[in-house]
C-alpha positions in Angstrom: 152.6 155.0 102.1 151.5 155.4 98.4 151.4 152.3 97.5 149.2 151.4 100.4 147.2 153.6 99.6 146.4 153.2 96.0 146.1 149.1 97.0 143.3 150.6 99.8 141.9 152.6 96.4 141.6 149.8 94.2 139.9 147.2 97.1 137.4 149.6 97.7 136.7 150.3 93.7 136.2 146.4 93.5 134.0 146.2 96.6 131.9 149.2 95.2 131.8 147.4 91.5 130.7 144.1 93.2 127.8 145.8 94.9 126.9 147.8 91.8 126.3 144.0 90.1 124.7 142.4 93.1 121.8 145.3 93.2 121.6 145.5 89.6 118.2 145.0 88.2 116.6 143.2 84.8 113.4 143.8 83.3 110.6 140.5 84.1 107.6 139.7 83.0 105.0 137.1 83.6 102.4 134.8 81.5 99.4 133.2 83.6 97.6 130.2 82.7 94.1 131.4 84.5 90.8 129.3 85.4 92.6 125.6 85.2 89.9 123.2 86.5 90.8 120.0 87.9 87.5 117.4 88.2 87.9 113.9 89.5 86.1 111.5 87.7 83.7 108.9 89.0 84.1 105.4 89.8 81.0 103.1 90.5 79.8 99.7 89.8 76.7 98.3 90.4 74.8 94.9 90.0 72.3 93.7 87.7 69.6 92.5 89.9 67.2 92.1 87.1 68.7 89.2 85.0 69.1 87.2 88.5 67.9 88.6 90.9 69.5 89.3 94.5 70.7 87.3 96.8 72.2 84.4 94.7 71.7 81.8 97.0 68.6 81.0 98.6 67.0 78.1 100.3 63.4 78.6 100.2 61.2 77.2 97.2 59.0 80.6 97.1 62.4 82.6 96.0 62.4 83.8 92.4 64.3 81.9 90.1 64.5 79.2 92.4 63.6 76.4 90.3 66.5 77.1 87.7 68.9 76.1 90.3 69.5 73.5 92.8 70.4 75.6 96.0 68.1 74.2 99.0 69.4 73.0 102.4 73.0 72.9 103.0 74.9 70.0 104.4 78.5 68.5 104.2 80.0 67.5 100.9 77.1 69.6 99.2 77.9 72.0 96.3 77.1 74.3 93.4 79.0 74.4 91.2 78.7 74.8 87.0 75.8 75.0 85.3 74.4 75.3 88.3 76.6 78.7 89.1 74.8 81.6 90.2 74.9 84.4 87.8 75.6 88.1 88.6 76.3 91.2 86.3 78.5 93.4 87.2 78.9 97.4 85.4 81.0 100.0 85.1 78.6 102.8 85.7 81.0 105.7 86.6 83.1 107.6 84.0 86.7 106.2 84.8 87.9 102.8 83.7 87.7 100.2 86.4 89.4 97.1 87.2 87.3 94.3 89.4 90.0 93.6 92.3 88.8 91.8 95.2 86.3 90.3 97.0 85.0 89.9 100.3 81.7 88.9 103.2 80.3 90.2 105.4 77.6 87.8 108.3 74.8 90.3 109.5 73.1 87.5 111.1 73.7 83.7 112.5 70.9 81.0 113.7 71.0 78.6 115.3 68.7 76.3 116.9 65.7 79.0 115.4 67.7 81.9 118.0 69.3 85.0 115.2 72.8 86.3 116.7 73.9 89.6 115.5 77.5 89.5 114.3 78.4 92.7 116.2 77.5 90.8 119.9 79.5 87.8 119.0 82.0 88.0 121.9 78.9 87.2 124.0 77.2 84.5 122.3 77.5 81.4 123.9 80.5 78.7 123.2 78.2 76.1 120.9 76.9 78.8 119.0 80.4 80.4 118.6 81.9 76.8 117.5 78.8 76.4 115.4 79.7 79.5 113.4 83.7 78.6 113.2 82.9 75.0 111.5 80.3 76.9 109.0 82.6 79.8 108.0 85.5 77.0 107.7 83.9 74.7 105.7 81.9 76.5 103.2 83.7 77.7 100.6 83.1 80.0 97.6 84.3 79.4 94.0 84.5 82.9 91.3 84.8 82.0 87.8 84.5 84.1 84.4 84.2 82.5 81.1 85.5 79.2 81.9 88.2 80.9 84.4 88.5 80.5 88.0 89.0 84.1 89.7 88.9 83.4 93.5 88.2 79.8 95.5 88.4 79.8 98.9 86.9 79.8 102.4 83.8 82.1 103.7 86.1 82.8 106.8 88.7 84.3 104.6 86.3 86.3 102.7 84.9 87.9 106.1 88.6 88.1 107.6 89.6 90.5 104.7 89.5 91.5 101.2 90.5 88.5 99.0 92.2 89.2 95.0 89.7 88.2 92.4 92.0 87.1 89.4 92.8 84.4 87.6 96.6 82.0 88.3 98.4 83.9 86.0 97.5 87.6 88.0 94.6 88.8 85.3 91.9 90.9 86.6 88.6 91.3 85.0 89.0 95.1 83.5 85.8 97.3 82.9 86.0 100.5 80.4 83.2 103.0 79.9 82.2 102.2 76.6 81.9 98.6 74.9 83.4 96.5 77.4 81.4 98.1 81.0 79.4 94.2 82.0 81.2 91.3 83.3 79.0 88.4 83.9 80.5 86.7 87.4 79.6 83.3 88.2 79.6 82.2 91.5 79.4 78.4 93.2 80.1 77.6 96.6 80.8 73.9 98.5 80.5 72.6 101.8 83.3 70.5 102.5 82.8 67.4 103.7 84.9 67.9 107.2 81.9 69.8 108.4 80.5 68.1 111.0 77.6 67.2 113.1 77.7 71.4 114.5 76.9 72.6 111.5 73.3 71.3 111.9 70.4 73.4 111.6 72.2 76.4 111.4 71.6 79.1 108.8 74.1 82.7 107.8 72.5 85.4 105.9 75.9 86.7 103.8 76.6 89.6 102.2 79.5 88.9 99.2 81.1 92.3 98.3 82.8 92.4 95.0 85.2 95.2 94.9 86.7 97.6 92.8 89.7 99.9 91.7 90.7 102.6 89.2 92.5 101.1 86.1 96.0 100.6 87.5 
């Protein structure tokens, strides 16, 4: 009965020195880095419209800077292409480094036979006019070059499906800093193919071309 009850003595001495650490407490202290401020830089291109001015391609002989480049009326196997390029200046305007990384279109408005169709009603235009506008977007294609390189060449219709890379074969993009290198000089041509056929007559597209932009990656 005395050894039980020294063994019943020394349990409850180790319980009660186990709960003496577990509640046992240590000085603390704290330092505080106060007032950090966290502010997201801007990123913002914009085009030069003063070199050359906007839009790039235009048909009519009263538009400025007209007579520096063969642009006129449109038909199949046409094109513009090298020195006859449009010219557009891009800048870095913002305060973060950018990188140029796509482009894209946009139609606002399609004529044809002297009748404008909004883009956004195009489920209800009528079947020639919607045919008209599938062999135009098809066959006229746009061509992105920089210094002698070719960025983008391809369709109008992929342009306005969705955003398209704008870099050269081997996966360069055009890069934009703050400082010395913030202008890129873009040079675009386009070309009617010369599958384009007999629809594509007297019709006209007023096109926006969006060049887009990223962050430095």
């Amino acid at each position: 009965m005395k050894i039980k009850l020294s063994i019943l003595l020394i349990a409850v001495m180790i319980i009660g020195l186990i709960g003496g650490i577990g509640t046992y407490a240590w000085f603390s202290d704290r330092a505080v880095s106060s007032n950090n401020t966290f502010h997201a830089g801007t990123l913002t291109i914009d085009g030069d419209n003063t070199t050359e001015p906007s839009p790039l391609f235009k048909t009519s002989y009263g538009d400025g800077y007209y007579s520096n480049y063969d642009v006129g009326l449109w038909y199949p196997g046409k094109e513009i292409l090298g020195t006859n390029c449009r010219n557009y200046t891009i800048e870095n305007t913002g305060t973060l480094n950018a990188q140029i990384s796509g482009l894209s279109a946009e139609i606002t408005v399609f004529k044809k036979d002297s009748t404008d169709y909004l883009i956004e009603n195009i489920d209800s235009w009528p079947e020639d006019v919607k045919q008209s506008y599938d062999e135009f977007v098809q066959n006229l294609s746009i061509v992105v070059t920089n210094i002698g390189s070719k960025y983008y060449e391809g369709t109008l219709k992929s342009l306005i499906t969705d955003i398209q890379p704008l870099e050269r074969s081997d996966g360069y993009v055009i890069m934009l800093n703050t400082t010395d290198m913030k202008r890129v000089n873009l040079n675009f041509g386009a070309v009617m193919s010369t599958e384009a056929n007999n629809k594509i007559q007297g019709v006209s597209a007023t096109v926006n071309i969006i060049i887009h932009a990223s962050q430095e990656k």
